[in-house]
N, C-alpha and C positions, 0 to 999 in steps of 0.2 A: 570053725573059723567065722562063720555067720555070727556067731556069738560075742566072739572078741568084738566083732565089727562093731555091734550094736553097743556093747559097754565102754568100747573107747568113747563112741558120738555123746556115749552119757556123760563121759568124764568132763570130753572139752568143751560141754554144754554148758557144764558149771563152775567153767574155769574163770575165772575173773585176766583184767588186764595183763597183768603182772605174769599170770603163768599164761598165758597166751604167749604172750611174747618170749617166754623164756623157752617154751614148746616150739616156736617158730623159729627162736634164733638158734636153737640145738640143730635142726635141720638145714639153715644160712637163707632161710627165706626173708623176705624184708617183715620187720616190726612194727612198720610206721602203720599211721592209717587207725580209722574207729573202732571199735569193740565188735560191731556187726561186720564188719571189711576184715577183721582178725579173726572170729570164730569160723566166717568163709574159708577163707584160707586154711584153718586149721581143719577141718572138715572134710576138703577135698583129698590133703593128703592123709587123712583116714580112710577114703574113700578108694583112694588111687594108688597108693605107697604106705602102706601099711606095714612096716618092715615089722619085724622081732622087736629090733632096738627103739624103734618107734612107740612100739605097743608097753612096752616096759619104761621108755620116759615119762609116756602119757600115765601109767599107775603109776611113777614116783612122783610125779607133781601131783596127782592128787588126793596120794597116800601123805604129802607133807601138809599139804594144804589141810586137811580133815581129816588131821592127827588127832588121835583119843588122850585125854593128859591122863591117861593113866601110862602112856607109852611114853611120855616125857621125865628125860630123867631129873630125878631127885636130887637136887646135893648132897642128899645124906648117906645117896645108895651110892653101888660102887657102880662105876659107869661100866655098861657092857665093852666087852671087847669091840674093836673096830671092824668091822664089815670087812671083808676085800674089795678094792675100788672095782667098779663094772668092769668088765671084758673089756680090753682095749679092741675100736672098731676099727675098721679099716676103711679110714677114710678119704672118702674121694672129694673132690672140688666140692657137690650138693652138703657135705659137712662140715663146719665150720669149727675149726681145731681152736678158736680162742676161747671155744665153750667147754675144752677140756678141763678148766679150772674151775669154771662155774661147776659141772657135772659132779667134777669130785667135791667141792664142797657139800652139795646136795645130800651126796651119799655118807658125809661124815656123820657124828652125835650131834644132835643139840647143843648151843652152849649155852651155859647160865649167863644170861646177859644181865638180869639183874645186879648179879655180882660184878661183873666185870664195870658197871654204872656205879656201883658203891665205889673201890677202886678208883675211877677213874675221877669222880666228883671227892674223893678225901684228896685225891694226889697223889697216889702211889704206882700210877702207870697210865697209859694212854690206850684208848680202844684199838684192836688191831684192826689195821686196813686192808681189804683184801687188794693185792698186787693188781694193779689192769694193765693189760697188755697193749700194747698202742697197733691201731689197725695201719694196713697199707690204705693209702690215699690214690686216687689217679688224680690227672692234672686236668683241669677244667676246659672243654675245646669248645671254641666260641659256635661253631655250627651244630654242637647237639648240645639242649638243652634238656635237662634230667626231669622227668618227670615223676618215675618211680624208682626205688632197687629194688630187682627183683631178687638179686643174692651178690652180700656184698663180697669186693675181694677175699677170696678164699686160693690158698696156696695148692697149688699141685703136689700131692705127694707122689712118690713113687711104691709101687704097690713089690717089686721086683727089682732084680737086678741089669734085667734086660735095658735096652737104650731106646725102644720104643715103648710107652706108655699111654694106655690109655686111660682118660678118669670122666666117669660118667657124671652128668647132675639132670634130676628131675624135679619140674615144677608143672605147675597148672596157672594159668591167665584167669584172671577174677573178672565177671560178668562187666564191670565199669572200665575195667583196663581192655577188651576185645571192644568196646564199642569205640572207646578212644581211635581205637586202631581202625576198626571200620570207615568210623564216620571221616576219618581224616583227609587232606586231600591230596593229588598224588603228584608226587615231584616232576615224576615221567610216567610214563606206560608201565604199572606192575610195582613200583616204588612208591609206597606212603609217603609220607611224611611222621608217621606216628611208628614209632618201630623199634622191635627188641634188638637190642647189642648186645655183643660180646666183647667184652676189654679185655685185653692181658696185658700183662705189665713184670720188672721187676717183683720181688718182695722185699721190698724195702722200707723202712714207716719212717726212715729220716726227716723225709718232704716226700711232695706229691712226686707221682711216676709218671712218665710218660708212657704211650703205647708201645708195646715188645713184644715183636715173636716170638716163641722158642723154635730152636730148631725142627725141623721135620712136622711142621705145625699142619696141620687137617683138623675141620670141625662137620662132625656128625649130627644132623639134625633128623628125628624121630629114624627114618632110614633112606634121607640122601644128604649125599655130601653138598657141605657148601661150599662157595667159591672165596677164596681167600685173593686179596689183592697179592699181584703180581710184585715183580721187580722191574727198576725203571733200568733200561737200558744205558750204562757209561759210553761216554765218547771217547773217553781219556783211554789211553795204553796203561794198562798195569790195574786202573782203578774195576774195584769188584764194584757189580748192580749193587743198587740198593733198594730195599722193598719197604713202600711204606708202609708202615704201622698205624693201620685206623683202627676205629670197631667195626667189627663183623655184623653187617645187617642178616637176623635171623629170619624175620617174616614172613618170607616170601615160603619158609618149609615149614612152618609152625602149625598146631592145631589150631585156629580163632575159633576155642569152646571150651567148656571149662575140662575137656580131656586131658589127662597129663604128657607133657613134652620131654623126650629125653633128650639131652644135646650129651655129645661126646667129643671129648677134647682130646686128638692123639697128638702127641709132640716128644721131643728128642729129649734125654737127660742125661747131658751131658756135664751138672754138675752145680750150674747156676738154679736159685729156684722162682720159680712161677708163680704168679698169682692172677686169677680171671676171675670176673665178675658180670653180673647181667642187668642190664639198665633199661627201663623204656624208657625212650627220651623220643624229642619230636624236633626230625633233622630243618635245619633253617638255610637261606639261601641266602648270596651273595647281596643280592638286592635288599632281602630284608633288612639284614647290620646292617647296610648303607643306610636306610633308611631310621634303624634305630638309633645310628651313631647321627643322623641331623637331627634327633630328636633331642637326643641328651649328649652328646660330645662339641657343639659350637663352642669356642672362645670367644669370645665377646673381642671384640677390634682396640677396643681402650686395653685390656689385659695384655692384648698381642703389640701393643703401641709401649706398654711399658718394659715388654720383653725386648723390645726391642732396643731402647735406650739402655737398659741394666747390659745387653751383650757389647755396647756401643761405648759406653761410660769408663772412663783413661783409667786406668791399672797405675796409683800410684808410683810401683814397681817398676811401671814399665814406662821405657825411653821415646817407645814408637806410639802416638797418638794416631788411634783408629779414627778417622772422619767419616769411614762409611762401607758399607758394606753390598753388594748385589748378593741378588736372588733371580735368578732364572723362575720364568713364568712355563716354562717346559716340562713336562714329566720324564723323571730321568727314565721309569720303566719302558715309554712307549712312545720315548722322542714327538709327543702332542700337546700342546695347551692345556697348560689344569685346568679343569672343570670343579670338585670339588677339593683343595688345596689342603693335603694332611699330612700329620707327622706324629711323631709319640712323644708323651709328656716328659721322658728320660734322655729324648736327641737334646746336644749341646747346639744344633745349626739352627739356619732359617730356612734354610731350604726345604718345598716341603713336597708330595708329593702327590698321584690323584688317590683318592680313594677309591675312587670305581675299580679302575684296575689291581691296584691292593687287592683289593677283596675277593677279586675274581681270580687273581691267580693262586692266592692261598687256599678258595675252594677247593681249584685242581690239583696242585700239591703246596698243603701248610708247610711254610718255613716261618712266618712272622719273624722276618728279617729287613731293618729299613732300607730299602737301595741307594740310601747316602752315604752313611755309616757302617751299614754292616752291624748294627747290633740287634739284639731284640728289642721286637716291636711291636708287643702281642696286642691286641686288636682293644681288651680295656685300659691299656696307654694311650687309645689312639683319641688325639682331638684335631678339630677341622680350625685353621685358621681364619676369623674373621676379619682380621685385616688384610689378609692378601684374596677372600674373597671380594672385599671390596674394591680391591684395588685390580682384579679381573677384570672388573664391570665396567671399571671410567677407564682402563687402559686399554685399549683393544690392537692400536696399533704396534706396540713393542713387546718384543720377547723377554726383555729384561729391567728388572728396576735397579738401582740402588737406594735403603735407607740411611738416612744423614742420622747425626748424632738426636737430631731434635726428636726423632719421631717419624719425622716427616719423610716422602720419598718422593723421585723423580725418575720419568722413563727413560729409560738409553735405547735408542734407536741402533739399529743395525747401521753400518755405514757402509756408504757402496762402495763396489771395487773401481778401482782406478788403474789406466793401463799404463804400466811401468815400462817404457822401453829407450834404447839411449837415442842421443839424435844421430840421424844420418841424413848422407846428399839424399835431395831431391833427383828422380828419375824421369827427365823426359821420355814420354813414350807417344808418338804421333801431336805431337802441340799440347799436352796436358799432364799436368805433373801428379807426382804422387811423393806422397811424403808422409813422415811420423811425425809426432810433437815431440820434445825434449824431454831429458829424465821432470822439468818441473812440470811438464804438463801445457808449456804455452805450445801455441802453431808456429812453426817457421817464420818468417819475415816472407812476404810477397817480392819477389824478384822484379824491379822496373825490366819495362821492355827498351831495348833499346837495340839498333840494328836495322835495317830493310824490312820494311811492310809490317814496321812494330811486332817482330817477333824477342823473343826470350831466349837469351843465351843462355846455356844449359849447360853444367857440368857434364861432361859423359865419363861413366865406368867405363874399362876394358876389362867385359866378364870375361875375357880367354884367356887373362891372367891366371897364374895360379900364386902362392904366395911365397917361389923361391924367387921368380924372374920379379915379382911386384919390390920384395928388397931389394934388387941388384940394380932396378932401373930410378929406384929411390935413390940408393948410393951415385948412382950414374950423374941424376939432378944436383945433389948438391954439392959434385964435383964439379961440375958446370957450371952454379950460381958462383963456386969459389973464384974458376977463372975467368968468369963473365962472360964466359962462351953464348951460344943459341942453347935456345931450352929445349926439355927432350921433344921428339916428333912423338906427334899421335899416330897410332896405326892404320896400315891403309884402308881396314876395313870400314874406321868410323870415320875415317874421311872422305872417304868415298859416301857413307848415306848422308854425311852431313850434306854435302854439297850435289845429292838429290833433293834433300830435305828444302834447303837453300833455293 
C-alpha cells in the first residue's frame, strides 16, 4: 500500500493544470486556484482518501497524458475493440455525477482528429461537440459572501430503497483556507466570521435555487451532530411551522488542519432530489450592507427630483390630473422617523423606507420583501433616496410632505384636534357659569346682569325630569301658549333655592 502511496504522489507531481483539475473535479473538490494551491489539494487526498477508484483515476490521467504513439491508433489499423466503461461507482455527494461523461470519454479510443479537421475544413461535416451538462446554481444571499467552493452542488443519490439515507463527503482545508478562518474575527462568542457552509437546495439548473431542506435532514460533522436551524413557531390555526432554510455553519466541529473532514448528510427520500454543496464564505452583518449600500447605492437628489416629476406628469389617457402626491417621512416597519430613506429600484411608489431596520430584520429572518408593496426587494435593488434624505434634514417639524408636479415639495403639518360638541344651556352653579362653545367653535354670548345686587338670571334645568314627563309638560306649554293661559310653574324644589339663592 505504501507503494501505491508513493507512485500516485509521483503521478500528481507531474500532472500539469489541466489533469489536476480534471483529478480534482472527478472527486467534486473545487478547481479554482494556482498550480501549487492544486497539486496541495491533490496530494492531501492521496494522503488521506486514497480510495481504489481514486488510485486508478490517478493512473488513467497519466496513462493518457504519457501515452507511448506506438499505443495510438493508426488509421490504417483496425481500431481495438472498446474497453468496458469503469465499474459504475456508487456515488455519494463527495462525487460529482457530471464527471460521468467526462470519465467515459476518457476511457473510450483515441480519435483521429486530424481527420475529422480535413472534413470539417473541406465541408463535409462539423467537429462533434461533447454535450455539457448544465450545473445547479444556488441563489446569491447578501450576508455570506463566497470566498471559495469547497464542492460544488452535487446531487444526493440514493444508495437503497430505504427512506432514510445517508451520503458521506470527505475533504481537507488547505493551509491559506484554515488561516483565513483563524485569523478571522468573531461575530459572537465561538462564531467567525470566516466559515464552512453547507447549502442544499433543489436540483434544479433552470435558474438559481434557493435554500431547501429535505425531509428528516441531520448533518454529521467528523463524529458530532450539528445543529440545524429550527422551525418558527405559526400563530395562525391550521398554518404548519416553517423552518428556515440557511446554510449550515460547519466550523465550529471541523478539523482547522490539513487532516481530512467527513461531513455526513442523513435526509428523507421521499422522491424529490437534492443537491448540497460546501462554500467558505465570510458571514457579514447588518451594519456592514448598510454601510456598503451608503457607499455605493445613494441616488443622487436631481435623479430622485426627476422620478419624481415622470410619476407626477398627466397620463394623456387619463381624465384625472395628478398635482401631487404625499409621502410619509414615517417608517412603515417601526412607526419611527426615517433616518436612512430606502426603497428598491423595481417599487412603482415614493414611499420609502429605513434601511436600518431593513437590514436588521432580514438578518433575523430573510424575506427581502418591500413593506409597501409587498414585492421583492432583494437588497442589490435596494437604493437610498437622496432627495428625501435631504429633505429629512430641512424638515424636521412635519411628518409628512407632498411633491408638486414641479419637483418641488412642501411640509403638511399635522393639524390639531378640535373639540366638536353641540351648544347647550349654560349652568348656573353657586354665581358661576359653565358652559360649551357651539358646534363652530365660538363661546357663548356673555349674559348681561340684570336684577338685584347685579346678579345673572340663569336658565335652570330640572335634572328630576326624566324624558316622558319633559314631553308631556312640553305639550302642557304649548297648549297654554295656545290659550294664553299662565305659563308652566317651576318646581318647588328650584324655587325654593332660587329664592335662598335671592
Amino acid at each position: 500500500m505504501a507503494a501505491e502511496l508513493v507512485e500516485a504522489k509521483n503521478m500528481v507531481m507531474s500532472f500539469r493544470v489541466s489533469d489536476l483539475q480534471t483529478l480534482l473535479g472527478f472527486v467534486g473538490r473545487s478547481k479554482s486556484g494556482l498550480k501549487h494551491e492544486l497539486v496541495t489539494r491533490a496530494l492531501q487526498l492521496v494522503q488521506f482518501d486514497c480510495s481504489p477508484e481514486l488510485f486508478k483515476k490517478i493512473k488513467e490521467i497519466y496513462e493518457t497524458r504519457y501515452a507511448k504513439p506506438s499505443d495510438l491508433v493508426q488509421p490504417s489499423q483496425t481500431p481495438p475493440q472498446h474497453r468496458p466503461p469503469p465499474e459504475t461507482l456508487s456515488l455519494h455527494s463527495s462525487y460529482d455525477r457530471s464527471n460521468a461523461v467526462a470519465r467515459t470519454a476518457l476511457s473510450t479510443p483515441s480519435i483521429d482528429y486530424p481527420a475529422l479537421y480535413g472534413k470539417y475544413l473541406n465541408g463535409l461535416g462539423r467537429l462533434p461537440v461533447k454535450p455539457v451538462k448544465p450545473e445547479v446554481r444556488l441563489v446569491k444571499l447578501p450576508f455570506y459572501t463566497i470566498l471559495d467552493e469547497l464542492l460544488k452542488p452535487t446531487e444526493l443519490v440514493p444508495q437503497n430503497n430505504e427512506k432514510l439515507q445517508e451520503s458521506p463527503c470527505v475533504f481537507a482545508l488547505t493551509p491559506r483556507q484554515v488561516e483565513q478562518i483563524r485569523n478571522s474575527r468573531e461575530l459572537q462568542p465561538g462564531v467567525k466570521a470566516v466559515q464552512v457552509v453547507l447549502r442544499i437546495c433543489y436540483t434544479d439548473t433552470s435558474c438559481p435555487q434557493e435554500d431547501q431542506y429535505p425531509p428528516n435532514i441531520a448533518v454529521k460533522v467528523n463524529h458530532s451532530y450539528c445543529s440545524v436551524p429550527g422551525y418558527y413557531p405559526s400563530n395562525k390555526p391550521g398554518v404548519e411551522p416553517k423552518r428556515p432554510c440557511r446554510p449550515i455553519n460547519l466550523t465550529h466541529l471541523m478539523y482547522l488542519s490539513s487532516a481530512t473532514n467527513r461531513i455526513t448528510v442523513i435526509w428523507g427520500n421521499y422522491g424529490k432530489s437534492y443537491s448540497v454543496g460546501l462554500f467558505l464564505v465570510r458571514q457579514m452583518t447588518s451594519a456592514e450592507l448598510l454601510q456598503r449600500l451608503k457607499t455605493i447605492g445613494i441616488k443622487h437628489p436631481e435623479l430622485c427630483k426627476a422620478l419624481v416629476k415622470e410619476k407626477l406628469r398627466l397620463d394623456p389617457e387619463s381624465e384625472i390630473a395628478t398635482t401631487g402626491v404625499r409621502v410619509s417621512l414615517i417608517c412603515p416597519l417601526v412607526k419611527m422617523r426615517l433616518s436612512v430613506p430606502c426603497r428598491a429600484e423595481t417599487c412603482a411608489h415614493l414611499q420609502c423606507f429605513d434601511a436600518v431596520f431593513y437590514l436588521q430584520m432580514n438578518e433575523k429572518k430573510p424575506t427581502w420583501m418591500c413593506p409597501v408593496c409587498d414585492k421583492p426587494a432583494t437588497y442589490d435593488q435596494l437604493m437610498i433616496d437622496g432627495l428625501l434624505s435631504k429633505i429629512l434634514t430641512e424638515c424636521e417639524d412635519a411628518d409628512e410632505i407632498e411633491y408638486l408636479v414641479d419637483g418641488s415639495w412642501c411640509p403638511i403639518k399635522a393639524e390639531k384636534e378640535r373639540s366638536y360638541s353641540p351648544q347647550c344651556p349654560i349652568l348656573v352653579v353657586g354665581g358661576s357659569t359653565v358652559g360649551t362653545s357651539d358646534v363652530n367653535g365660538v363661546p357663548p354670548p356673555v349674559p348681561t346682569t340684570n336684577g338685584e345686587n347685579g346678579k345673572v338670571p340663569a336658565d335652570v334645568v330640572d335634572l328630576t325630569l326624566d324624558s316622558s314627563s319633559s314631553e308631556e309638560e312640553d305639550d302642557e306649554e304649548e297648549d297654554d301658549d295656545d290659550d294664553g293661559g299662565p305659563k308652566r310653574k317651576l318646581p318647588r324644589l328650584y324655587q325654593k333655592d332660587l329664592a335662598s339663592a335671592c
